[in-house]
C-alpha positions as CSV (number, residue, x, y, z in Angstrom):
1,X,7.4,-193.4,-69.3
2,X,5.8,-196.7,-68.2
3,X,9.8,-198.2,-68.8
4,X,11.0,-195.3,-66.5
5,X,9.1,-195.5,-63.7
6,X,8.4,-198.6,-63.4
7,X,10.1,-199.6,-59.7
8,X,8.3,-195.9,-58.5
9,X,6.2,-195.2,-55.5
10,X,4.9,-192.4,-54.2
11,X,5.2,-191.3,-50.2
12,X,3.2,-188.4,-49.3
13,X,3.8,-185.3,-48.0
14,X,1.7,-185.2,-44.1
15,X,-0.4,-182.5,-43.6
16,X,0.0,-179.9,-40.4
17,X,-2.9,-179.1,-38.1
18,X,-5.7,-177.0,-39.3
19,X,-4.4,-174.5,-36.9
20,X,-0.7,-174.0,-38.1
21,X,-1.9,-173.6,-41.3
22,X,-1.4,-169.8,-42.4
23,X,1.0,-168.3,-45.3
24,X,3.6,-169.6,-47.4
25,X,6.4,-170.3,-46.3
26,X,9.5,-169.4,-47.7
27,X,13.1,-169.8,-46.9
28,X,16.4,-169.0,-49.1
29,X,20.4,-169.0,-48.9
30,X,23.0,-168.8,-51.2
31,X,25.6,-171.3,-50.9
32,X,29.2,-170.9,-51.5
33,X,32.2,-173.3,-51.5
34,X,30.9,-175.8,-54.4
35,X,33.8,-175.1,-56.5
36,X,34.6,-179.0,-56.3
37,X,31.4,-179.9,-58.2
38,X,32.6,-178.2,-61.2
39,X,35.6,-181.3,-61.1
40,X,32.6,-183.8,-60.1
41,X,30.9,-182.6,-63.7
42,X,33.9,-182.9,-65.3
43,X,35.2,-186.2,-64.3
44,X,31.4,-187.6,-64.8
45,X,30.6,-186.1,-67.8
46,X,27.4,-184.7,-66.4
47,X,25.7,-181.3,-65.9
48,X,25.5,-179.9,-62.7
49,X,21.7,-180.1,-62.7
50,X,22.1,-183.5,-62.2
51,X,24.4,-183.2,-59.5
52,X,21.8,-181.0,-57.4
53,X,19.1,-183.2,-58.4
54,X,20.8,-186.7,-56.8
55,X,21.2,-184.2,-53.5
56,X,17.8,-182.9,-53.5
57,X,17.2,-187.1,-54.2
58,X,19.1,-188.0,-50.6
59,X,18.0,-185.5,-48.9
60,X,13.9,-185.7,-49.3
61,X,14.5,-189.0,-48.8
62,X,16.2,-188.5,-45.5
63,X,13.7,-186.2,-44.1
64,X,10.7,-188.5,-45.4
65,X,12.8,-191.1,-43.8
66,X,11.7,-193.5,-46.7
67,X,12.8,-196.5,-47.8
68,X,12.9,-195.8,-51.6
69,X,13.6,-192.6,-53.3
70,X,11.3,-190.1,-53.2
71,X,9.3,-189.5,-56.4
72,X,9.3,-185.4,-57.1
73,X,8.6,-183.3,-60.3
74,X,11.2,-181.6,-62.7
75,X,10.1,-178.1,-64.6
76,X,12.2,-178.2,-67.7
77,X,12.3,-175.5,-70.6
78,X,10.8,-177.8,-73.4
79,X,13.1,-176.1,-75.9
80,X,15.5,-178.9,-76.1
81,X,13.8,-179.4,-79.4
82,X,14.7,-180.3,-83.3
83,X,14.2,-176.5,-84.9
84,X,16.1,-173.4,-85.1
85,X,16.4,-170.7,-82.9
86,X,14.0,-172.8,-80.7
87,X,15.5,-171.0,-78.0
88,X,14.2,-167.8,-79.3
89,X,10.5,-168.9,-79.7
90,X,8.1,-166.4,-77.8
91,X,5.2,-168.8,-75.8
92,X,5.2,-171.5,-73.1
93,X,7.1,-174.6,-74.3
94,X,7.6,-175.7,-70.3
95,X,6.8,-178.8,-69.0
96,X,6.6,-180.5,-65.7
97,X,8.0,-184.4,-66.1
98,X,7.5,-187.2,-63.0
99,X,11.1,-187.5,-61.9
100,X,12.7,-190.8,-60.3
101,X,15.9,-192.1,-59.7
102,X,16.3,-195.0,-57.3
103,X,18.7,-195.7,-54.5
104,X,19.9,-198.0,-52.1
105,X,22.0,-198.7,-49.3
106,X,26.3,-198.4,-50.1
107,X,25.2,-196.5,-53.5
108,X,28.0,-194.0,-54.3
109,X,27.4,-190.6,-55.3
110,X,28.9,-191.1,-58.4
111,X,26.3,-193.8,-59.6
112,X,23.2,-191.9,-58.2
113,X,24.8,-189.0,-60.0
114,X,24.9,-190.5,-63.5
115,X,21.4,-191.8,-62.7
116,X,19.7,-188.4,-62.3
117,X,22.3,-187.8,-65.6
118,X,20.3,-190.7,-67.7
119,X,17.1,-189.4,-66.9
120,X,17.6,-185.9,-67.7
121,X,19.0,-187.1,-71.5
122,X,16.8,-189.8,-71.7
123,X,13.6,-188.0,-71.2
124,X,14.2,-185.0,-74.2
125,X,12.3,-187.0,-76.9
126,X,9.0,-187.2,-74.4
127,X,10.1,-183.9,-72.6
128,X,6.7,-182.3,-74.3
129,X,4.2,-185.5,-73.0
130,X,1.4,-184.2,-71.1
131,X,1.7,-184.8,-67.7
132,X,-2.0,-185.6,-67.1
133,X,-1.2,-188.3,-69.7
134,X,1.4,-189.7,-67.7
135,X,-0.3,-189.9,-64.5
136,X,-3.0,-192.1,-66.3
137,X,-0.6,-194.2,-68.1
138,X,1.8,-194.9,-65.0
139,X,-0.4,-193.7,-61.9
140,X,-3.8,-195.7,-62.6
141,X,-5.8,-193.3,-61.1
142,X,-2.8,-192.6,-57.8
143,X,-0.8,-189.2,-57.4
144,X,2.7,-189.5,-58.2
145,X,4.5,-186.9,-56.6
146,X,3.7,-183.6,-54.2
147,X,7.1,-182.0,-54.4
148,X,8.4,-179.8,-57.2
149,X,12.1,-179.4,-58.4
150,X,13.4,-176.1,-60.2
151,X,16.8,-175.6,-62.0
152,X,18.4,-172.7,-63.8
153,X,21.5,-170.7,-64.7
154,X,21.2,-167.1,-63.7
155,X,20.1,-164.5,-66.5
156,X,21.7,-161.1,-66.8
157,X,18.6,-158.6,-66.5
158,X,17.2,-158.1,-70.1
159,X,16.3,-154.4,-68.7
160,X,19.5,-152.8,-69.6
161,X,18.3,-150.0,-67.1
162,X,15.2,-149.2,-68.6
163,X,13.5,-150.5,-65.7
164,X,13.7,-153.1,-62.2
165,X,11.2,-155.7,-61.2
166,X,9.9,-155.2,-57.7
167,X,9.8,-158.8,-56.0
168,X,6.5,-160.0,-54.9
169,X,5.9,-163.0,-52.8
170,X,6.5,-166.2,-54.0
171,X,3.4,-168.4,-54.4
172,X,3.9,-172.1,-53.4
173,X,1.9,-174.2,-55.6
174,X,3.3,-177.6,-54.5
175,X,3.2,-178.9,-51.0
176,X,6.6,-178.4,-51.2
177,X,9.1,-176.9,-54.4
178,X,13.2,-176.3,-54.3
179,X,14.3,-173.9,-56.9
180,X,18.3,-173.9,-57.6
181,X,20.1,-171.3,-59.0
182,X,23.3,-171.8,-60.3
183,X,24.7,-168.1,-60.0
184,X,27.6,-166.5,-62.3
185,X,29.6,-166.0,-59.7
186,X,29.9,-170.1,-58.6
187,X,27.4,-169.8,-55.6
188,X,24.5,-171.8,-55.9
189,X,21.2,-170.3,-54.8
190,X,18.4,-172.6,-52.9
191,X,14.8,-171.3,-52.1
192,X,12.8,-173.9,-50.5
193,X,8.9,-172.5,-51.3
194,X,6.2,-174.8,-49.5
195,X,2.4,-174.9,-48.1
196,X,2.0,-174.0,-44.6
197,X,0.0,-177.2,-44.6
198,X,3.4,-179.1,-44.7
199,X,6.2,-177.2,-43.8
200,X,7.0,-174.4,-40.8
201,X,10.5,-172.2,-41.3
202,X,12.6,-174.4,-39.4
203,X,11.7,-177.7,-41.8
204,X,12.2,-175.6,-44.5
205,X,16.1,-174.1,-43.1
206,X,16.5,-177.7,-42.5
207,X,16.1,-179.4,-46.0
208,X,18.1,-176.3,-47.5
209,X,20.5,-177.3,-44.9
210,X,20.5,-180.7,-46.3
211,X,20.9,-179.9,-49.5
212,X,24.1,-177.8,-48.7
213,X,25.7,-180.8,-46.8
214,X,24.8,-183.1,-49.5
215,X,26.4,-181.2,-52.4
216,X,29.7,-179.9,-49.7
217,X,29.8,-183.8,-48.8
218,X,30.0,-184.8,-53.3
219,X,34.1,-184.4,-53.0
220,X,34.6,-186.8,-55.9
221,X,31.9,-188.6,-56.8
222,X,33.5,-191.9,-55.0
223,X,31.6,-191.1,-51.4
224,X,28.8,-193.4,-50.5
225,X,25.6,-191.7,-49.5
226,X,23.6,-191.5,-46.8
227,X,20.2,-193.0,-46.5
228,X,17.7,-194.1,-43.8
229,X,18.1,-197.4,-42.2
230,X,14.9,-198.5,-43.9
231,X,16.0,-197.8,-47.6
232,X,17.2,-201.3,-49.2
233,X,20.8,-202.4,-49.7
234,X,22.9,-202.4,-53.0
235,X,22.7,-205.3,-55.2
236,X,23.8,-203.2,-58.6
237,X,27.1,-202.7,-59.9
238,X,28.1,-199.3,-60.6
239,X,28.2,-198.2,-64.2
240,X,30.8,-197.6,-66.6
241,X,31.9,-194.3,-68.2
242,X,28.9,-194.1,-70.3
243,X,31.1,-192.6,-73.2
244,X,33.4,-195.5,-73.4
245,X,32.5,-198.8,-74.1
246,X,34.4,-201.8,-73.2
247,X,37.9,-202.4,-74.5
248,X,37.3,-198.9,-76.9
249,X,40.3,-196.6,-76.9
250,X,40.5,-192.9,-78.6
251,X,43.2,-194.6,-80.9
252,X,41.1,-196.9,-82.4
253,X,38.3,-194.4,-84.0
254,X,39.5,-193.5,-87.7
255,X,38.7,-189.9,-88.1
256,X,36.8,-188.7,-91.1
257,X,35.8,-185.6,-92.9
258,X,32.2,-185.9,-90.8
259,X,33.5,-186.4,-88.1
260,X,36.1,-183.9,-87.9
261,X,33.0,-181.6,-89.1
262,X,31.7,-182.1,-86.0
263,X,34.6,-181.4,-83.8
264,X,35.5,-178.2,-85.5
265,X,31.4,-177.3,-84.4
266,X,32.1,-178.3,-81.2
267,X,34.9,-177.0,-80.8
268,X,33.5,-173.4,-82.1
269,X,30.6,-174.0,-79.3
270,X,33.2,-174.7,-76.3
271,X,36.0,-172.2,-77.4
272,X,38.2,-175.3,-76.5
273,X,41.1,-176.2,-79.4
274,X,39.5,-178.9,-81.5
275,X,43.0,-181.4,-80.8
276,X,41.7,-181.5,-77.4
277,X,38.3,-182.8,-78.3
278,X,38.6,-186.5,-78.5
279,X,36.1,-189.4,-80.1
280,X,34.9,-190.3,-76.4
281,X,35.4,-187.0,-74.9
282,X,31.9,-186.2,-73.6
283,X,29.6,-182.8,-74.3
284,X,28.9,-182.3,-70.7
285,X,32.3,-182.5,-69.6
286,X,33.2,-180.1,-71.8
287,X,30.4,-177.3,-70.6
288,X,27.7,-177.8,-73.0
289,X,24.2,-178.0,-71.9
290,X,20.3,-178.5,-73.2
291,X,21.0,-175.3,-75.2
292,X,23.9,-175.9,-76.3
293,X,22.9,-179.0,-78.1
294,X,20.2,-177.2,-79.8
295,X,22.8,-174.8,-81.0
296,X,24.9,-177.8,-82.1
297,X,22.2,-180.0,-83.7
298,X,21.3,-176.4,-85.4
299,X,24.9,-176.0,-86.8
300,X,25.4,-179.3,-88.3
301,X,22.3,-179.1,-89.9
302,X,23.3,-176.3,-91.9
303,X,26.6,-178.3,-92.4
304,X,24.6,-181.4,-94.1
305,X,24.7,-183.2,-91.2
306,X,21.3,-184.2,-89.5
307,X,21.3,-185.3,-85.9
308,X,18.7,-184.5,-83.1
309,X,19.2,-182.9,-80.0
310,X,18.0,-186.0,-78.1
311,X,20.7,-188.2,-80.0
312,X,23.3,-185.4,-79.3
313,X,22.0,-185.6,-75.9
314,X,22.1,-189.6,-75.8
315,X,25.4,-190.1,-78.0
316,X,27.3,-187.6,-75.7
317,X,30.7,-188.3,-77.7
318,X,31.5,-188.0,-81.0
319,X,32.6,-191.8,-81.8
320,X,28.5,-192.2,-80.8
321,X,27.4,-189.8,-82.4
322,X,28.5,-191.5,-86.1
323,X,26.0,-194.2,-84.9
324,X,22.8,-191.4,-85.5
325,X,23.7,-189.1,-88.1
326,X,21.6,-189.2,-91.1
327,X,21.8,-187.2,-94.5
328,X,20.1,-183.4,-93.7
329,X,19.1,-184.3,-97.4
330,X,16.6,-186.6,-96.3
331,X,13.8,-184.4,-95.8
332,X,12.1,-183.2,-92.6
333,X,10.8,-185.4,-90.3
334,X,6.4,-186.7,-91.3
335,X,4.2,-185.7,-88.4
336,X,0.8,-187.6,-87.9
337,X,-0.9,-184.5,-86.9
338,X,-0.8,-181.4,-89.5
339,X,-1.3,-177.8,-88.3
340,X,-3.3,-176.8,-90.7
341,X,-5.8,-179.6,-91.1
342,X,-6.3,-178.8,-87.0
343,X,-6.9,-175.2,-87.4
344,X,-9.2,-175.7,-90.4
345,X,-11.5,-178.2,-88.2
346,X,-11.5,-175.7,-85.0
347,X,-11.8,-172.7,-87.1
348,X,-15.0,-174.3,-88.4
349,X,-16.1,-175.6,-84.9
350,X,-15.8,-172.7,-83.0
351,X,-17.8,-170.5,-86.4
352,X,-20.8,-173.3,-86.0
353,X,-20.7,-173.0,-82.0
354,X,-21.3,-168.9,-82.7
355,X,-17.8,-168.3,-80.6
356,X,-16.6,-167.0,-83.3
357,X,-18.5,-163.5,-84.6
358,X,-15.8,-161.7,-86.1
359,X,-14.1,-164.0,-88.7
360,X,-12.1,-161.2,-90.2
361,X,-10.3,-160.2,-87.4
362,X,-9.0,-163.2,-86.3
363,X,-5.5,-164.3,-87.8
364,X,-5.3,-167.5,-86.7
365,X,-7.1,-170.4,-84.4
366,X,-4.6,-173.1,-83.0
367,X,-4.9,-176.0,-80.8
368,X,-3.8,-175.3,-77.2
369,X,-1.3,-177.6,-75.6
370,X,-1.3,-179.6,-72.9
371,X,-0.1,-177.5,-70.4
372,X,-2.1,-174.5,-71.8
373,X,-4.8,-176.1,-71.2
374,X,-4.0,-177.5,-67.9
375,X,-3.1,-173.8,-67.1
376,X,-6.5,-171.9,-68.8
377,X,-8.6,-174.7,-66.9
378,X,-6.8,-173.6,-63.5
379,X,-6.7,-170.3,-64.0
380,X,-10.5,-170.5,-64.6
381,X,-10.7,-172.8,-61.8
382,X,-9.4,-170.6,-59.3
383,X,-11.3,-167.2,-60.2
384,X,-8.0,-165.9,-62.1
385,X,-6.0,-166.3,-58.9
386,X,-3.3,-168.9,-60.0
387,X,-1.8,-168.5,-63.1
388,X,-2.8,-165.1,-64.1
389,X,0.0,-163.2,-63.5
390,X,1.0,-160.0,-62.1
391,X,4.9,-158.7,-62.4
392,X,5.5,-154.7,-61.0
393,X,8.6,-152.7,-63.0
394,X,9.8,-149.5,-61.4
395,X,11.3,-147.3,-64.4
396,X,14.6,-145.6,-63.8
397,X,14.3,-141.5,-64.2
398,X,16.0,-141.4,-67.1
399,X,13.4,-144.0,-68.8
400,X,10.6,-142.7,-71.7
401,X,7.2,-144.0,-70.2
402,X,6.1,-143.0,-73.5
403,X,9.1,-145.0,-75.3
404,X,7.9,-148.0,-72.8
405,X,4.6,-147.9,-74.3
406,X,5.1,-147.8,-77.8
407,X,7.9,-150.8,-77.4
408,X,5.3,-153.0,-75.9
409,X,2.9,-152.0,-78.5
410,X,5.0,-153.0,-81.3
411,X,6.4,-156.3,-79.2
412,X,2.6,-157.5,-79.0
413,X,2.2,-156.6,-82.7
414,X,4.9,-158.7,-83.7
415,X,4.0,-162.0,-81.3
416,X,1.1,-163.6,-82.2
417,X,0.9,-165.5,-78.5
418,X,0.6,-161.9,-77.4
419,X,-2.6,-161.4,-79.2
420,X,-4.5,-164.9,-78.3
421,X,-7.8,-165.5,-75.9
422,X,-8.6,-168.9,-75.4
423,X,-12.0,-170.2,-75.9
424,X,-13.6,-173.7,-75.1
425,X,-13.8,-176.3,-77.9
426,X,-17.7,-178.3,-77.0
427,X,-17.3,-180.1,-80.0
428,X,-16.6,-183.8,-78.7
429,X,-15.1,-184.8,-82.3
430,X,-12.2,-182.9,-81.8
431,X,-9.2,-183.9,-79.2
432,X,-8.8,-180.1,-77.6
433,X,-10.3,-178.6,-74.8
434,X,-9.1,-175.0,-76.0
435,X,-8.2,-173.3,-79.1
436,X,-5.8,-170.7,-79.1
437,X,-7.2,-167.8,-81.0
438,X,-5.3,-165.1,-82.0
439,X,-6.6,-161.9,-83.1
440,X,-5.0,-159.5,-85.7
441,X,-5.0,-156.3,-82.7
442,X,-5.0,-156.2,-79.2
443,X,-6.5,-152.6,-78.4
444,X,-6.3,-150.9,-75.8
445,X,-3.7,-152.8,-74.2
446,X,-2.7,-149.7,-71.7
447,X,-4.3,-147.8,-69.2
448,X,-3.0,-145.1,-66.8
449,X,-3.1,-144.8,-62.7
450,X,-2.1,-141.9,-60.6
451,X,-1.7,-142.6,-56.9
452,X,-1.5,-139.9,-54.8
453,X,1.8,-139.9,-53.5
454,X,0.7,-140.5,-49.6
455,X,-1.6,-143.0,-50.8
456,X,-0.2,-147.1,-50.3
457,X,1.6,-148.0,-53.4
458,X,1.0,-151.4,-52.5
459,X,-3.1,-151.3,-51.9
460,X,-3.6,-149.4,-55.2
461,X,-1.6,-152.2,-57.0
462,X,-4.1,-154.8,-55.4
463,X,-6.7,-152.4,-56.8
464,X,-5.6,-152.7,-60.2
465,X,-4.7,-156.2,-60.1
466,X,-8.3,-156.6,-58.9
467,X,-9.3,-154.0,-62.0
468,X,-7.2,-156.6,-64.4
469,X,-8.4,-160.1,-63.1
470,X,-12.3,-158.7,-64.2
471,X,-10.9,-157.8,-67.3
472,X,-9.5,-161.2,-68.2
473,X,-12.4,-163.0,-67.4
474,X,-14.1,-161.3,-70.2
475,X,-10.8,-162.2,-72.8
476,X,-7.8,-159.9,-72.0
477,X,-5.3,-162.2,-71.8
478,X,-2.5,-158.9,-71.1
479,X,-2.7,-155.8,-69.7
480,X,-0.3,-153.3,-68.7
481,X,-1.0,-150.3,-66.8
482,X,1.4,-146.9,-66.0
483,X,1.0,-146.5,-62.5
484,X,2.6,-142.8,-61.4
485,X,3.0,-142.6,-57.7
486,X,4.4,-138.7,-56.6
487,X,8.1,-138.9,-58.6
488,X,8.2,-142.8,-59.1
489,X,7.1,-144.0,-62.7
490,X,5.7,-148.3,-62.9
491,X,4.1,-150.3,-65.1
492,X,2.3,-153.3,-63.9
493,X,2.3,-156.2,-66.2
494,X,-0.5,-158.3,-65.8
495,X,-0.7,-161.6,-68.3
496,X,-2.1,-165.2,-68.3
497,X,0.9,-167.9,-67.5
498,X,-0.7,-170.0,-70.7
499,X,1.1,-166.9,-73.0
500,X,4.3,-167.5,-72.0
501,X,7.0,-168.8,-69.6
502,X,10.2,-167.5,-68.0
503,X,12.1,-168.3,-70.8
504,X,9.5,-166.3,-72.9
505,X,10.0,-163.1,-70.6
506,X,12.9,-162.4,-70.7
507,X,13.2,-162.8,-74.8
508,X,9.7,-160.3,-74.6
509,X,11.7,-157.8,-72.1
510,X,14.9,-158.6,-74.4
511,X,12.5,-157.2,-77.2
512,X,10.9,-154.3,-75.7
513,X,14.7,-152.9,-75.0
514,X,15.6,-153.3,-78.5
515,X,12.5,-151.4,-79.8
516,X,12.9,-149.1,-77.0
517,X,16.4,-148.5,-78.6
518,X,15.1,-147.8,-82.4
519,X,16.2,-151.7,-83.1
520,X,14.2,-154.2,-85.4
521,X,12.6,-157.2,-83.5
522,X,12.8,-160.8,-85.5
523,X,11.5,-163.8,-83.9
524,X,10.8,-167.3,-85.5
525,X,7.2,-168.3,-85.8
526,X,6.0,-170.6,-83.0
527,X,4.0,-172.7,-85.3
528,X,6.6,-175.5,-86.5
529,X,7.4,-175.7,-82.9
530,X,3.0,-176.1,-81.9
531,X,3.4,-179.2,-84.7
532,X,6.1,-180.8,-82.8
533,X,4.4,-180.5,-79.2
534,X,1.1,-181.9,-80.5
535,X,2.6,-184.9,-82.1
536,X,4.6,-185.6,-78.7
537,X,1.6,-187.4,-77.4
538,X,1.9,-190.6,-79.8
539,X,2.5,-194.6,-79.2
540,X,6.2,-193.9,-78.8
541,X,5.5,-191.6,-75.4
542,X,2.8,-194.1,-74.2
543,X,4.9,-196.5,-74.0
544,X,8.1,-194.8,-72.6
545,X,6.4,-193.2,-70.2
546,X,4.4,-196.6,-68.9
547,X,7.6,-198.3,-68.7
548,X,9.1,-195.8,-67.0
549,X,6.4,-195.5,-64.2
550,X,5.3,-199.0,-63.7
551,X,5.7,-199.7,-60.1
552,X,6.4,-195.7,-59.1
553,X,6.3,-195.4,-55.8
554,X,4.1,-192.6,-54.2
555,X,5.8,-189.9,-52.5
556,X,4.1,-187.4,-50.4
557,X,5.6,-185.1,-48.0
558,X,4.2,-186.0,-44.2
559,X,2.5,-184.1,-41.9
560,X,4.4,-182.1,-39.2
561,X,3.9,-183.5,-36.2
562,X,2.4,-180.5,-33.7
């Protein structure tokens, strides 16, 4: 991290006049007529994240009216990780990562492109580093970054009828965030969420605005973009197709029976004929993303072939690929920190410091992660306002409340994250904050409200949201409640963000329709995947993440002039 922000500084966001400050402001559009980007991806053998990102790049930069890029952070999914059906895990695996990518005057679109590209596959073996860790490492004691940046692929709903989530208010908790959403029919939805503090609607309408002209104005890649008059001029050459190297041809890679292993994978992956797929023909251009390598990695493994997902990630060809394949015979990979010698030590911690009175009904008592922790100790912070949760489902008529009930029963039976509290570790000899304890039954996990039908739907929510905030203070980490309201049937869904992420929900939603529907449930166990986030925090992080932020410059969003 220290390598890869090195050159970064951070420019702050200015704050409004006490007076303007009010509620959150929120604007959104969906943009259409970005079918060209799908060519830029193509040709640049890049995902279309990146692509977004290098706008979102010019255009804070613009409005800051900076002269170097602006430093902002990246939410990713964390499950671009070395273990099976990782995308299937149950529990919050996202992280937020300091994101920089620097630019100049007469830099093409292309170059700042493959920049944002780097970064993105670069960062995957430090993607679970905790971000208070790199703040200390690269910040010395300085904020990095005000501004948040969200991408993601539009989910079906995991519903399948049974029920519809009634929107609530977005809560911004960044001076300012963008959140892109690539949608399935080709549009590409922005929501610019921000603090009253720093934005008003028309600021907000016009970095969505330049976001839109940004991505219309990437035709090929070959455009030069537009920065202030104070940003510096271009002294670097553009780089070559990262796939290629120099003087390398297709013809002059000898195929062989690993090889041609992989193709046939890839090819299975893509649904693109394998003749097509040649030694430098790169994943991205091809359509595969984070996933899709972890589906890859998964495949080969089972083929005898060992790679990682961050050497897929980094190869991004096949002829590079040969380069970091080793024999899946090898063994798995020796972790410094063991599970179970963690568990053992907390376990008897949290016995002599009395927080632990019913031994036998606890099934297990885990480290929390970074971000857990980050989240409990906000949550806790903020009297259970910020990052306790609180998601509203209105039921269809045709929908079983009683069905709904039972699903979610057996759903938080089967997930252990479902069935954790979180209690402080005082004992200075051990490295966590919080242990995650998870108990063998979570009882009473429902409760019923009838709202008379010309009462406010809306005040008796805020009622029981109220009702489920003093419950969690004293452990319950989930609660669900019926809520009947004259002929309409809800169930309010209240949980604590450190149990899961978005990823998470709609694989627990995914669940509850498959029990709903007299179908088994079967979910890996989330405790190879704990292992590999606790070891992410070794000398090998350190120092990529002080290399990368050495020199970061500070970026803050201003205040708006009144």
């Amino acid at each position: 991290w220290i390598e890869t922000l090195a050159d970064v500084q951070h420019t702050p966001l200015p704050e409004l006049a006490p007076a303007d400050k009010n509620e959150d402001v929120v604007f959104s559009k969906t943009v259409q007529g970005l079918e060209h980007l799908e060519g830029v991806r193509q040709k640049l053998g890049v995902t279309y994240q990146a692509i977004v990102q290098a706008a979102w790049t010019v255009t804070l930069q613009n409005y800051l009216q900076a002269a170097s890029a602006p430093t902002f952070g990246v939410v990713v999914s964390g499950r671009a990780i070395d273990f099976l059906d990782a995308e299937k895990i149950v529990g919050p695996l996202l992280n937020t990562l300091v994101f920089h990518a620097s630019t100049e005057q007469g830099m093409s679109w292309e170059n700042l492109i493959k920049k944002c590209h780097e970064y993105n596959t670069g960062v995957l073996p430090f993607q679970h580093t905790a971000l208070k860790d790199v703040m200390k490492w690269a910040g010395k004691g300085e904020e990095l970054m005000d501004s948040l940046f969200v991408f993601q692929h539009a989910e079906e709903e995991e519903s399948n009828g049974l029920w519809k989530e009634v929107q609530g208010k977005p809560t911004a908790d960044y001076p300012v965030a963008l959140e892109a959403t690539l949608q399935q029919g080709g549009g590409l939805g922005l929501t610019i969420v921000g603090q009253s503090a720093y934005l008003n609607a028309e600021m907000a309408e016009k970095l969505v605005k330049g976001v839109e002209d940004a991505l219309k104005g990437v035709k090929t890649g070959d455009q030069k973009i537009s920065l202030p008059a104070s940003s510096g001029s271009s002294t670097t050459k553009t780089k070559k197709d990262n796939a290629k190297e120099d003087s390398v041809t297709d013809e002059d890679f000898e195929w062989t029976p690993t090889s041609e292993t992989i193709r046939a994978e890839i090819a299975f992956l893509t649904k693109v004929d394998a003749a097509q797929i040649q030694p430098y023909t790169t994943l991205f251009s091809l359509g595969l993303d984070s996933i899709d390598m972890i589906k890859l990695a998964s495949r080969l493994k089972s083929k005898k072939i060992k790679i990682t997902v961050s050497a897929l990630v980094k190869a991004g060809c096949i002829a590079k690929m040969m380069k970091s394949i080793t024999s899946a015979d090898a063994g798995p990979t020796k972790l410094a920190i063991k599970l179970e010698d963690i568990e053992t030590k907390l376990r008897a911690a949290l016995e002599k410091e009395d927080k632990i009175t019913d031994a036998e009904d606890i099934e297990a008592v885990l480290p929390a992660t970074p971000l857990q922790e980050g989240m409990v100790a906000e949550m806790i912070a903020s009297d259970f306002k910020r990052y306790y949760n609180h998601e509203l489902y209105k039921l269809s008529s045709e929908t079983d409340m009683k069905k709904i009930k039972g699903a979610w029963e057996t759903c938080i039976a089967a997930h252990p994250i479902l069935r954790t509290k979180f209690v402080e570790v005082e004992d200075v000899a051990m490295d966590v904050g919080y242990a995650q304890v998870v108990c063998k039954d979570e009882p009473g996990i429902w409760q019923s409200v009838v709202v008379v039908p010309d009462d406010s739907l809306e005040s008796a929510i805020q009622k029981e949201i109220a009702n489920a905030i003093t419950a969690a203070k004293k452990g319950k980490m989930i609660q669900l409640r019926d809520v009947t309201h004259g002929n309409d049937k809800y169930y309010l869904l209240s949980i604590s963000h450190a149990l899961y992420d978005g990823w998470s929900l709609d694989a627990l939603h995914s669940d509850v329709v498959a029990v709903y529907n007299n179908h088994d449930i079967n979910r890996p166990s989330p405790r190879n995947t704990l292992e590999h986030v606790i070891n992410a925090n070794g000398p090998e992080a350190a120092k990529y993440w002080r290399t990368a932020l050495t020199g970061l410059p500070r970026s803050s969003f201003p205040v708006k002039n009144t």
